[in-house]
KEKE-3310 file (N, C-alpha, C; in steps of 0.2 Angstrom, whole numbers, plus 5000, padded with zeros to 4 digits):
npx = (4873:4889:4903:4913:4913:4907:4916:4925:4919:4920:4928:4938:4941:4949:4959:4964:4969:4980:4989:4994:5001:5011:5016:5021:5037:5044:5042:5044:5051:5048:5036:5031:5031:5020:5009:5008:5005:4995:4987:4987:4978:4966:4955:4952:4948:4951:4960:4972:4974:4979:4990:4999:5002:5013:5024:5026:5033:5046:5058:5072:5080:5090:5091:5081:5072:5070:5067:5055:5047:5052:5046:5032:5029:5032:5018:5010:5011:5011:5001:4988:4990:4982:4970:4976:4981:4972:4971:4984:4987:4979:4987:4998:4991:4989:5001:5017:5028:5032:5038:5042:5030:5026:5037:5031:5020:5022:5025:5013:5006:5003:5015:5012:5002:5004:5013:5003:4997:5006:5008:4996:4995:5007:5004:4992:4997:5004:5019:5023:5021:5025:5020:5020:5034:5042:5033:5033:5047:5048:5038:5045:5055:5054:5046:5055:5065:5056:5048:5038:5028:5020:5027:5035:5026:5022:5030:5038:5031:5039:5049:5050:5050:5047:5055:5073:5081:5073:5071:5081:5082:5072:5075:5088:5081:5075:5083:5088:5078:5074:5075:5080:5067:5058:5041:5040:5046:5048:5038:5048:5059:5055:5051:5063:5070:5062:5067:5082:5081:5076:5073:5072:5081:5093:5112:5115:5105:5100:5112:5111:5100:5105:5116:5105:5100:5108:5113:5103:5101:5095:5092:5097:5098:5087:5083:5093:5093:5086:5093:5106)
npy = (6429:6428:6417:6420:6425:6415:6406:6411:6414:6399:6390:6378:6381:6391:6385:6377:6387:6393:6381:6375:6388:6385:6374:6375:6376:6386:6397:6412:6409:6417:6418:6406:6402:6412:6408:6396:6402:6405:6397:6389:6396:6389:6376:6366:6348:6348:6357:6354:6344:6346:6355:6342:6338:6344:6337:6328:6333:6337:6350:6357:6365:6360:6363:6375:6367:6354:6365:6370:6359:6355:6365:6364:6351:6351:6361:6352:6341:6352:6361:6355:6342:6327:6328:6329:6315:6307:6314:6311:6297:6295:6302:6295:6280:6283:6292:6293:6297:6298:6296:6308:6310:6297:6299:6311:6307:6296:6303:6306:6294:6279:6266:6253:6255:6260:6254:6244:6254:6255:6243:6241:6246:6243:6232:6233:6237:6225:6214:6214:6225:6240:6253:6255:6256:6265:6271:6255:6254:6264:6263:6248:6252:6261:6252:6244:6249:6247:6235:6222:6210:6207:6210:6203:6192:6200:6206:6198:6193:6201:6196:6193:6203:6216:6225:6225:6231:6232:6220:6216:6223:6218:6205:6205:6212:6202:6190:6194:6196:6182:6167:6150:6147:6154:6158:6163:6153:6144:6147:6158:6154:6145:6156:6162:6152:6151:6163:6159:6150:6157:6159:6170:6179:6193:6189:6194:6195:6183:6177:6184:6179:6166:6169:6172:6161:6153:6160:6159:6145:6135:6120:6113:6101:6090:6098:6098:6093:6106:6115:6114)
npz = (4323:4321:4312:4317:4331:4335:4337:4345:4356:4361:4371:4368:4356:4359:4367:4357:4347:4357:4356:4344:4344:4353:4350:4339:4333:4327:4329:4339:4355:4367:4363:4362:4374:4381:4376:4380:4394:4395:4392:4404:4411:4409:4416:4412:4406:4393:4391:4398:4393:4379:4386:4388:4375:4371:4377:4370:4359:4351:4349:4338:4341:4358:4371:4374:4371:4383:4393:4389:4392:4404:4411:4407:4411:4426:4428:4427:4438:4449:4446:4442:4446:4452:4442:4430:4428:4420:4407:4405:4404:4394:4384:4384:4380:4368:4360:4352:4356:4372:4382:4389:4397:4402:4414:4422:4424:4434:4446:4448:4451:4460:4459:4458:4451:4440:4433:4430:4421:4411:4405:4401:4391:4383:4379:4370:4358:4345:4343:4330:4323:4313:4314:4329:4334:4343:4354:4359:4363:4372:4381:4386:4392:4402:4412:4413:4425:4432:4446:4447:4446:4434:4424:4417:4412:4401:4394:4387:4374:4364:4363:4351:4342:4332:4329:4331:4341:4351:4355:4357:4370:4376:4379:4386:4397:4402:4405:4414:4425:4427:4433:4436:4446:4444:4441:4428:4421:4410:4400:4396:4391:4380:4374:4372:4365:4352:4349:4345:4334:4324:4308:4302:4307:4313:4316:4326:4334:4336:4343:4353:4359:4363:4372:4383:4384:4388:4401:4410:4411:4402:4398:4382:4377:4370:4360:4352:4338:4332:4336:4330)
capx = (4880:4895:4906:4921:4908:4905:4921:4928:4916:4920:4934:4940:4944:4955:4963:4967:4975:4985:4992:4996:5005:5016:5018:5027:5046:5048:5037:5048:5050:5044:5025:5028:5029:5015:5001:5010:5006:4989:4983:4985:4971:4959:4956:4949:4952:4954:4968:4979:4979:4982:4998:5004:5004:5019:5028:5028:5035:5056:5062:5080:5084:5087:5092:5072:5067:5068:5066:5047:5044:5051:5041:5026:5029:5029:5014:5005:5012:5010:4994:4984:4989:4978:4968:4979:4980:4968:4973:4991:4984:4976:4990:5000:4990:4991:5004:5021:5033:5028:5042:5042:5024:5029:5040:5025:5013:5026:5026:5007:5001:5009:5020:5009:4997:5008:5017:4995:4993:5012:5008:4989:4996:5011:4998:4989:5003:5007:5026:5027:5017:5030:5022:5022:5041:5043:5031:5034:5053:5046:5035:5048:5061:5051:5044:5063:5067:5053:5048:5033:5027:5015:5030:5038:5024:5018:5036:5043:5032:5042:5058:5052:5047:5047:5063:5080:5084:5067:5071:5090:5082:5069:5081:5091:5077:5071:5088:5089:5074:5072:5078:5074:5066:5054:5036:5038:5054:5046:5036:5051:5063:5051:5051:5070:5071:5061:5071:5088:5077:5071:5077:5074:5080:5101:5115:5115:5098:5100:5117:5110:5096:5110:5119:5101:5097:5114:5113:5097:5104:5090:5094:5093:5099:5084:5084:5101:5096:5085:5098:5112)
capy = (6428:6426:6411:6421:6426:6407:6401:6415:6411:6392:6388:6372:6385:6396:6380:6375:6392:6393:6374:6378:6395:6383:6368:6374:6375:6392:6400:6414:6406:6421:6419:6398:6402:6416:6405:6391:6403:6408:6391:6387:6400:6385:6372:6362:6342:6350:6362:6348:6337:6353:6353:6335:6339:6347:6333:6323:6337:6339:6354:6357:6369:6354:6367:6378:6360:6356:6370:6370:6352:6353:6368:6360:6344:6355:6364:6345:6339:6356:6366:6350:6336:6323:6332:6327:6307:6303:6315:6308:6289:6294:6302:6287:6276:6284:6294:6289:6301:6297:6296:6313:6309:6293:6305:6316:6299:6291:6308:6307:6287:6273:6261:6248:6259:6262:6249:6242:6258:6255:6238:6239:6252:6239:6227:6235:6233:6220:6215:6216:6234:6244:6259:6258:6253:6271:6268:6250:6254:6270:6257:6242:6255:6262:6246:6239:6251:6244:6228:6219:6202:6207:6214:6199:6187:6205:6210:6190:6190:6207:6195:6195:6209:6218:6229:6222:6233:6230:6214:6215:6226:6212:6198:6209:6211:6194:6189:6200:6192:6175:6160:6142:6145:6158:6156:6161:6151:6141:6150:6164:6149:6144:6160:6163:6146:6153:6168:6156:6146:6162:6160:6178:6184:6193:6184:6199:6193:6174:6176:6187:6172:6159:6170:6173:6154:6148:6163:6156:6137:6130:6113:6114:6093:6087:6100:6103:6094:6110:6122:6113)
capz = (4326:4314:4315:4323:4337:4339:4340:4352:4363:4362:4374:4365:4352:4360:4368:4350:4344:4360:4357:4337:4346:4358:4349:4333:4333:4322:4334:4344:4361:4369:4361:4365:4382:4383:4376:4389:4402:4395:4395:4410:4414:4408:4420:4409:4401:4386:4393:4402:4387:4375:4388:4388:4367:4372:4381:4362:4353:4350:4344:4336:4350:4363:4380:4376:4370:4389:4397:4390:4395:4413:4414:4406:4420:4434:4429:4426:4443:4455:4447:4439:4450:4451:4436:4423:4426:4414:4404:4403:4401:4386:4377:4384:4375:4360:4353:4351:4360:4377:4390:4397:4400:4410:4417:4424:4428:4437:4450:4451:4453:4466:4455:4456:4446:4435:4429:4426:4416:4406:4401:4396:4384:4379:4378:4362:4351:4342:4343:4325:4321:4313:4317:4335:4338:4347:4359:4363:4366:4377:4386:4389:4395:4407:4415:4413:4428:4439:4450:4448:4443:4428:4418:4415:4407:4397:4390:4386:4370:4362:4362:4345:4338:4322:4330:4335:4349:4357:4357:4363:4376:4381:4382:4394:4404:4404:4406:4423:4429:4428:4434:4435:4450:4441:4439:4418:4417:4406:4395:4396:4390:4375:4370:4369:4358:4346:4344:4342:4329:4320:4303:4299:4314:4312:4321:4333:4338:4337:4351:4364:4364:4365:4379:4388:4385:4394:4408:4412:4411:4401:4394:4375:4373:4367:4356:4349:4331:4331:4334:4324)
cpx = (4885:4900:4913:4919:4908:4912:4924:4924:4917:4929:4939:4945:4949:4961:4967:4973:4980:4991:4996:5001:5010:5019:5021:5036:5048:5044:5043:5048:5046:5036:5024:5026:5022:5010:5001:5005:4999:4982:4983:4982:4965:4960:4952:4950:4956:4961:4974:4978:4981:4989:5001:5007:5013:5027:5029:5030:5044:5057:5069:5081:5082:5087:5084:5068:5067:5067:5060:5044:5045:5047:5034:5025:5028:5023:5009:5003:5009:5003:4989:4984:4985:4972:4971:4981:4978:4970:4980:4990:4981:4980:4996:4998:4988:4994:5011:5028:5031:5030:5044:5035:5022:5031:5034:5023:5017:5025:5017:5001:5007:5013:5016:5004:4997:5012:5009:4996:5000:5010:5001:4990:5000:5007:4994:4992:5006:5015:5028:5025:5022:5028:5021:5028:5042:5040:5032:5040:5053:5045:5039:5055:5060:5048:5051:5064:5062:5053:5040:5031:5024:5019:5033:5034:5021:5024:5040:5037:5036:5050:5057:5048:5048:5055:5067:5081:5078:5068:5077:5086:5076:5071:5082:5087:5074:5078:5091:5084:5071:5078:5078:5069:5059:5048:5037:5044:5052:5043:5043:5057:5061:5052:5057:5071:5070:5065:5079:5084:5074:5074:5079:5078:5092:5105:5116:5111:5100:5108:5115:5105:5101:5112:5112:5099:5103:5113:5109:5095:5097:5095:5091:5095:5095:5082:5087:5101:5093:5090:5103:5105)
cpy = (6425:6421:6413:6420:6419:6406:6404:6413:6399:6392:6384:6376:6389:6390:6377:6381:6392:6387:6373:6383:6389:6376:6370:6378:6384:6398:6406:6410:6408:6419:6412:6400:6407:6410:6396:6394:6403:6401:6386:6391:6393:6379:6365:6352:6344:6353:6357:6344:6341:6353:6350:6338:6340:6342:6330:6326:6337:6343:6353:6360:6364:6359:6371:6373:6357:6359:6371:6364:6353:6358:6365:6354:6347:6359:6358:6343:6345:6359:6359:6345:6328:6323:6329:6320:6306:6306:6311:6301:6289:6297:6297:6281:6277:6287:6290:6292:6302:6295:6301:6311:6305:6295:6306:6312:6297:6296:6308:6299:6283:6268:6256:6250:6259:6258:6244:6246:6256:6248:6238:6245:6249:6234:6227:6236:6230:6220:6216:6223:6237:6251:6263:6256:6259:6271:6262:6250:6259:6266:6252:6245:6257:6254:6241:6242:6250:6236:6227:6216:6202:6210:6208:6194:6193:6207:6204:6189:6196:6204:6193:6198:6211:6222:6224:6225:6232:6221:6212:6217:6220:6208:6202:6207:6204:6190:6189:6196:6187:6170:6153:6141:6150:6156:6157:6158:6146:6140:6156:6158:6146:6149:6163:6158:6149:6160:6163:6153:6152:6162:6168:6182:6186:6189:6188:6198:6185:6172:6180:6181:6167:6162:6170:6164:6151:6151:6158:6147:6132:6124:6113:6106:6091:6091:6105:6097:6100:6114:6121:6112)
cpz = (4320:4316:4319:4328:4338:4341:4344:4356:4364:4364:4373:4359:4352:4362:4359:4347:4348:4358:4348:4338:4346:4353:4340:4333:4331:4325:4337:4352:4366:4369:4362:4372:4384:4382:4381:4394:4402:4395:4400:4414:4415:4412:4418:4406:4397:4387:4395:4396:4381:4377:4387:4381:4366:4374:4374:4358:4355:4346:4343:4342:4356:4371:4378:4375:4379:4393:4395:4395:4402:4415:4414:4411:4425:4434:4430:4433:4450:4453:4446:4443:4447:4444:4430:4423:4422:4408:4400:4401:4397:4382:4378:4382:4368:4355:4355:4355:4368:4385:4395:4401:4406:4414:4423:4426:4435:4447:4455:4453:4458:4460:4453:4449:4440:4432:4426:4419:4411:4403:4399:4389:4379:4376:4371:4357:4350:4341:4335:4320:4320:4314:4323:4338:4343:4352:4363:4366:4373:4384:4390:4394:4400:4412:4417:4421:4435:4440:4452:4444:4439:4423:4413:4409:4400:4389:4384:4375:4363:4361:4354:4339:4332:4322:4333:4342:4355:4358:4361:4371:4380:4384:4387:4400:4406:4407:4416:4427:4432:4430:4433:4439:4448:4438:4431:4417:4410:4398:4393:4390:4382:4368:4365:4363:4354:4343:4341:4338:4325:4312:4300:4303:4311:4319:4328:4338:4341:4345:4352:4365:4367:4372:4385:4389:4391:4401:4410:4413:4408:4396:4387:4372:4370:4361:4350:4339:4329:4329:4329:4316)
residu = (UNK:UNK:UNK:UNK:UNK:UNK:UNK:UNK:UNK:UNK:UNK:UNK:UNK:UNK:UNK:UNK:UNK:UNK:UNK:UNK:UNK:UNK:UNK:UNK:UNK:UNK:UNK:UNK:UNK:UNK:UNK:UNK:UNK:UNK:UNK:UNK:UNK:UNK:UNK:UNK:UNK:UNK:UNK:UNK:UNK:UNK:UNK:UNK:UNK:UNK:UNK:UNK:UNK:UNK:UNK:UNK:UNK:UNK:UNK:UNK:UNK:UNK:UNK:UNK:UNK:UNK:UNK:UNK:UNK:UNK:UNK:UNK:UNK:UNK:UNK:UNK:UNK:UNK:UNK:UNK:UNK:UNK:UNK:UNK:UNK:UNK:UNK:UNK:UNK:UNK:UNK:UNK:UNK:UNK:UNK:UNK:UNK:UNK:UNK:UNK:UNK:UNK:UNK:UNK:UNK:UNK:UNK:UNK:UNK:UNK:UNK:UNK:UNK:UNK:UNK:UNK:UNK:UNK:UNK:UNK:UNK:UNK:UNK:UNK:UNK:UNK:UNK:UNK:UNK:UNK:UNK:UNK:UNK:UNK:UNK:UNK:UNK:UNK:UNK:UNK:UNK:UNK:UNK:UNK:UNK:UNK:UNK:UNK:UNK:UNK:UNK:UNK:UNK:UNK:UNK:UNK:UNK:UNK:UNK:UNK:UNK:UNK:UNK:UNK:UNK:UNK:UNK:UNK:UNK:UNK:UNK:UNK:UNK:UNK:UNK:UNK:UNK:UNK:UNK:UNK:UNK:UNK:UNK:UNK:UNK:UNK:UNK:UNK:UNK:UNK:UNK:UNK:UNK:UNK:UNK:UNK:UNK:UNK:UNK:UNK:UNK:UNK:UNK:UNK:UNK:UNK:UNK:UNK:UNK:UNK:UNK:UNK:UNK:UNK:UNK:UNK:UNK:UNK:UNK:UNK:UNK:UNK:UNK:UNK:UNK:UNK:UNK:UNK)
# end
C-alpha cells in the first residue's frame, strides 16, 4: 500500500485537507464553504475541533468573515450540541482568538459551568505573560458580563497585568463590584494600592486606581506617606 492509499483512508487526514481548504483567507469562498459542509459529514472529535479552528480565524472580508462563523456556531450549537463542549474547552484553553467560542459555550453549558470553565482558563496565565494578553482580555470581558462569586477573587490579581487596558478593564470591574461590605473588599483594596504605588505603572493606570480606591471608600490615612 502506497502512502496516499494510507492517508485517504485515514480520516484525520481528510479532516486536515478539508480545515487547510476553509481556513485560508485567499481560498474562494465558495470552496471555504464546500469543505465547511463536507466536514460536517464527519462526526467525529477530530471534525468539531477542526470546526471551532474556524471561530479563531479573521479574514479581511469582515461581512463572509461572519457569515462563516455564525454559520460554523449554528452547526456547533444545532448538529453537535453537546458533542462539541469539550471540544470548545480545549480550544478555549489554548488558543488566543476565542470569543466567538465563548460565544458558542455559553449557548451549550449553564452559567455556573461556565464562568468555572472561563476562569480555570484565566487561571493559567500569568498577569504578566505577554503572549497571552488576547486571551486574558477575551476571558475577563466575558466573565465581566456575568454574576458569580468566584470572578471576583480570580480577576482582582490582573489589576496588574502586563496590559494597561486589562487592567483599566479590571479596575472597572472590581470597581462595579465591591464594596466594604464585600467579602474581597480587603484583598481587592490591597490590590488596588499597589497599582497606585506601582512605580512602573502610567498615570493613566495609577488614577483609575485612585478613582476605584475612593469609589470603594477605602481609607488610605495610614498610608498617605506612601502615596505622597
Amino acid at each position: 500500500m502506497g502512502v496516499f492509499d494510507f492517508l485517504s483512508r485515514d480520516p484525520n487526514a481528510k479532516i486536515n485537507r478539508l480545515a487547510k481548504r476553509f481556513l485560508n483567507e485567499h481560498q474562494q469562498q465558495q470552496i471555504r464553504q464546500e469543505a465547511l459542509e463536507e466536514l460536517i459529514t464527519h462526526d467525529s472529535p477530530e471534525a468539531i475541533s477542526a470546526l471551532i479552528r474556524r471561530l479563531g480565524v479573521n479574514f479581511r472580508d469582515t461581512i463572509k468573515n461572519e457569515q462563516e462563523k455564525r454559520w460554523v456556531s449554528d452547526q456547533l450549537v444545532n448538529r453537535y450540541g453537546q458533542k462539541a463542549i469539550e471540544p470548545l474547552i480545549g480550544f478555549i484553553n489554548t488558543d488566543q482568538t476565542i470569543s466567538a467560542a465563548i460565544r458558542v459555550l455559553e449557548k451549550l453549558v449553564g452559567q455556573e459551568r461556565l464562568v468555572g470553565i472561563l476562569l480555570d482558563a484565566l487561571g493559567q496565565y500569568a498577569p504578566k505573560d505577554h503572549r497571552t494578553i488576547d486571551a486574558r482580555m477575551q476571558l475577563i470581558d466575558a466573565v465581566a458580563d456575568l454574576e458569580d462569586a468566584r470572578i471576583v477573587p480570580t480577576v482582582t490579581p490582573y489589576a496588574m497585568d502586563h496590559d494597561d487596558d486589562i487592567r483599566i478593564k479590571v479596575m472597572g470591574l472590581l470597581e462595579h463590584r465591591v464594596d466594604p461590605g464585600h467579602a474581597e473588599y480587603a484583598a481587592v483594596s490591597t490590590q488596588l494600592f499597589e497599582v497606585l504605588t506601582d512605580s512602573e505603572a502610567s498615570g493613566r493606570i495609577t488614577r483609575r486606581a485612585a478613582q476605584a480606591l475612593h469609589a470603594l471608600q477605602v481609607d488610605l490615612t495610614e498610608k498617605a506617606e506612601i502615596v505622597n
